[in-house]
C-alpha positions in Angstrom: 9.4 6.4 -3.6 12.9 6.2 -2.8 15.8 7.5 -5.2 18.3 5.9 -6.7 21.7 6.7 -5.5 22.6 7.3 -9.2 19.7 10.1 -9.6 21.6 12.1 -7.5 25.0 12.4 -9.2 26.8 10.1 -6.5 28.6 6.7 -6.6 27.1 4.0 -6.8 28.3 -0.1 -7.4 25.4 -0.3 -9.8 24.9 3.1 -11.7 26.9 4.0 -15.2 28.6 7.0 -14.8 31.2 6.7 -17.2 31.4 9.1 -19.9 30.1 8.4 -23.4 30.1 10.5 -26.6 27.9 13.7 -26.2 29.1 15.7 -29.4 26.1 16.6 -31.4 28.0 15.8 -34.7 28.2 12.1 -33.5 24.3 12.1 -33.1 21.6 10.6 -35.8 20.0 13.9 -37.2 16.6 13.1 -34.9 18.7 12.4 -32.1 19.7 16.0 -32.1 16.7 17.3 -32.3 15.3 14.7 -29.5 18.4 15.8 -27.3 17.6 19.6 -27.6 13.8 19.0 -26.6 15.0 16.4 -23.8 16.8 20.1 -22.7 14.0 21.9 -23.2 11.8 19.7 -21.3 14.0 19.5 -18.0 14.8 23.2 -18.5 10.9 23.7 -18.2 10.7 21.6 -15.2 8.4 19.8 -16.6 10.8 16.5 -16.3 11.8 17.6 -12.7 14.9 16.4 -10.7 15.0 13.4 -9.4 12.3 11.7 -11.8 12.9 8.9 -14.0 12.4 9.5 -17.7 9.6 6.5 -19.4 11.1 5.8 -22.9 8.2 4.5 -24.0 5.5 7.9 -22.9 7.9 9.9 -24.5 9.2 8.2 -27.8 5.3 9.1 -27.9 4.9 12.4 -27.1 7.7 13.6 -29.3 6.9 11.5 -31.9 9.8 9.4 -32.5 10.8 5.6 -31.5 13.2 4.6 -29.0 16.5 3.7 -30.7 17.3 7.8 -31.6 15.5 8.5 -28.0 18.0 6.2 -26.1 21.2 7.9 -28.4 19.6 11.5 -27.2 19.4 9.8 -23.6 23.2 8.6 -23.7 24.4 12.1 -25.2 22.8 14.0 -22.4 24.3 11.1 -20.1 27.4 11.9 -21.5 27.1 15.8 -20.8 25.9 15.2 -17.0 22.0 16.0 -16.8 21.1 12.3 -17.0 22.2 10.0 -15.0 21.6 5.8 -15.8 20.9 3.1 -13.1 21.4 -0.2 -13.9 18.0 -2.4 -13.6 16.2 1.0 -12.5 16.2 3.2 -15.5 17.5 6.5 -16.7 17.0 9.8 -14.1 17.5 13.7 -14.4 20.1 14.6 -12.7 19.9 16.1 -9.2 23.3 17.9 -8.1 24.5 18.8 -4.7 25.1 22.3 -3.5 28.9 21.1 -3.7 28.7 19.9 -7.7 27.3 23.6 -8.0 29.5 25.5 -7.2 32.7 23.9 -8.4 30.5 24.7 -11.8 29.7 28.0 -11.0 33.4 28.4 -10.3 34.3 26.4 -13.6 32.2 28.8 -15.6 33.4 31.5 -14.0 37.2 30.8 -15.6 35.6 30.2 -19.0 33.4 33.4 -19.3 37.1 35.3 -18.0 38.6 33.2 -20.8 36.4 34.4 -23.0 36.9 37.9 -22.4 40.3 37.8 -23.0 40.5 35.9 -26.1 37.8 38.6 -26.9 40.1 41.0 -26.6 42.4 39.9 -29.9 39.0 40.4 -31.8 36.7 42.7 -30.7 35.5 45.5 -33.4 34.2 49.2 -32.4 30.5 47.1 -34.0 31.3 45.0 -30.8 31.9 47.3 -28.2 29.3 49.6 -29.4 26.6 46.6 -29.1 27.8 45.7 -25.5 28.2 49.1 -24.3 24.3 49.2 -25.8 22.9 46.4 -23.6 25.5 47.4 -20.8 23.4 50.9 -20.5 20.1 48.4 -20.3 21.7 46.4 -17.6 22.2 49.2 -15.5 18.5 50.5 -15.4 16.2 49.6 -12.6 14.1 46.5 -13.5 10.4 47.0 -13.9 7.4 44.7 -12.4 7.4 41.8 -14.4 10.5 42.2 -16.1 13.1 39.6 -14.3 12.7 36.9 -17.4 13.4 40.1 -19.8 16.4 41.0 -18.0 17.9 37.8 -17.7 17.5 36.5 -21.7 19.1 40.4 -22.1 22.2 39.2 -19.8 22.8 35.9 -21.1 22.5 37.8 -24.5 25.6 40.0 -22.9 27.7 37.2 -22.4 26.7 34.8 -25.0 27.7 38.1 -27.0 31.6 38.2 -26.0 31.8 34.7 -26.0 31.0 35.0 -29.8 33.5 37.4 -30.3 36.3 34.9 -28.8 35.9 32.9 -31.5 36.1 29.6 -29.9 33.6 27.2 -30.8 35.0 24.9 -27.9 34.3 27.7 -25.2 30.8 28.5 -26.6 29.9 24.3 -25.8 31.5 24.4 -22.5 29.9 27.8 -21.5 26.3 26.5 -23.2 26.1 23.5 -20.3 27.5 25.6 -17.2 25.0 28.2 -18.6 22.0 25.9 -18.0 22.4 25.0 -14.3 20.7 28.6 -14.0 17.2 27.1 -15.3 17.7 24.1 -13.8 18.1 25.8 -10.1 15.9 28.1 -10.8 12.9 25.5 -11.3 14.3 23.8 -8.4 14.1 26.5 -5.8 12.3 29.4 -7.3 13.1 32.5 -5.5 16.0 31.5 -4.0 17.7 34.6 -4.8 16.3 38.0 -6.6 17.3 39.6 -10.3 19.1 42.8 -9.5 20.6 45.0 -12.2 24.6 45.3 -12.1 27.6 46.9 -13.4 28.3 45.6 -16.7 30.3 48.5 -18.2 33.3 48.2 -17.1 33.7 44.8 -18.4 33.6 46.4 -21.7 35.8 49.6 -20.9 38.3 46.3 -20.3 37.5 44.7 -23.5 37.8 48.4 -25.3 41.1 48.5 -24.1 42.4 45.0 -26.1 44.7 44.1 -23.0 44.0 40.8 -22.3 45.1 40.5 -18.6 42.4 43.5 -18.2 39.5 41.8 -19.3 40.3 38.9 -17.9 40.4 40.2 -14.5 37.3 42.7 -15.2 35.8 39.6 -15.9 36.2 37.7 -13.0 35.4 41.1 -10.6 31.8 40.8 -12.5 31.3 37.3 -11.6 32.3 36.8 -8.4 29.9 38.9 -5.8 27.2 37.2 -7.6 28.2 33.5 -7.7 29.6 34.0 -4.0 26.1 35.5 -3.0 23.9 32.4 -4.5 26.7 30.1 -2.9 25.9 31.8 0.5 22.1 31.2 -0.4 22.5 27.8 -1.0 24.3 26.9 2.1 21.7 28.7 4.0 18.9 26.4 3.0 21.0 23.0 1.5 24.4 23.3 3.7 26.8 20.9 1.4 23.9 18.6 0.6 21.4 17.8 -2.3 19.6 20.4 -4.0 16.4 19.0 -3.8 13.3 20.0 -5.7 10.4 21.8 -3.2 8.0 19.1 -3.3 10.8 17.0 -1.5 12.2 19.0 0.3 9.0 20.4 1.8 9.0 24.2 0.9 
């Protein structure tokens, strides 16, 4: 079966792209928790790019009816992992090498944003809890332990984005954060988990100087996002990201 145009993020005469209220405080209560399973679900894999998403089968399986299904549906429309076509139905959202990495690069300014607001704020509690799963970061990464390592980095982050104190940063960060799963179901394997320096991002938050950790930040970020660009290219060049079972590997 053919896509719709709209399923992959791109212009179309007939799709909806334009942007609708995604705040969880202007969601029905069960529309919030529908929207965070709908997450969980395409985070999984188990609603894969590309597909369209039956109201009815699952208004059923999570137990709810369609009205607060079709607000989740509109909410995560709003935020970008949804996309609607008109007369076709609603589709998870499948992004092009391109959309990527003008995210990637997006995040990347937030999570240096972060550090330096950080910086204002940061107690020697902090710094001692960073430096504490800095030292884990470092260590070689056992058989099996990839998943481990990665909730333990996100933690990292997550961790000095707290410390920022801006709510408005956390929800921004939250979505960039979750084009990670969402690749990663796509094209398991397409690059490895290897442990690296995270230490010296908070020698720059220990010193309070905002420019430092700002920059420290960004001198994390970079050699990895520029390595899973390069990866990406190799096998997608600027094009779709496609799941395996369409793309045929």
């Amino acid at each position: 079966m053919r896509l719709p145009v709209a399923a992959f993020g791109l212009p179309s005469d007939n799709s909806t792209t334009s942007r609708k209220k995604g705040s969880n405080g202007s969601l029905s209560t069960t529309a919030v928790r529908l929207r965070q399973e709908l997450i969980s679900l395409i985070l999984s894999g188990e609603i894969a790019a590309g597909r369209r998403l039956d109201q009815r089968q699952l208004a059923k399986r999570l137990k709810t009816t369609t009205a607060p299904l079709r607000e989740a549906f509109s909410a995560l429309e709003s935020e970008g992992m949804l996309v609607r076509q008109q007369g076709l139905g609603v589709f998870c959202r499948i992004y092009t090498v391109l959309e990527v990495e003008e995210m990637v690069e997006i995040r990347g300014v937030l999570e240096a944003l972060a550090a330096r607001r950080a910086t204002a704020h940061i107690s020697e509690v902090n710094l001692n809890d960073l430096r504490r799963i800095a030292a884990q970061l470092a260590k070689p990464i056992p058989a099996g332990g990839d998943q481990e390592y990665m909730d333990l980095h996100v933690d990292f982050h997550k961790k000095i984005v707290q410390i920022s104190r801006s709510l408005r940063l956390q929800e921004l960060l939250e979505f960039h954060r979750l084009i990670d799963v969402i690749l990663a179901n796509i094209v398991p394997g397409l690059w490895g988990t290897e442990p690296h320096d995270h230490l010296g991002v908070v020698d720059a938050l220990a010193s309070r100087n905002p420019e430092s950790a700002e920059q420290a930040m960004r001198n994390h970020v970079a050699p990895t996002y520029h390595n899973r660009f390069a990866s990406l290219r190799v096998r997608f060049g600027e094009g779709l990201i496609l799941p395996a079972t369409m793309h045929g590997r």
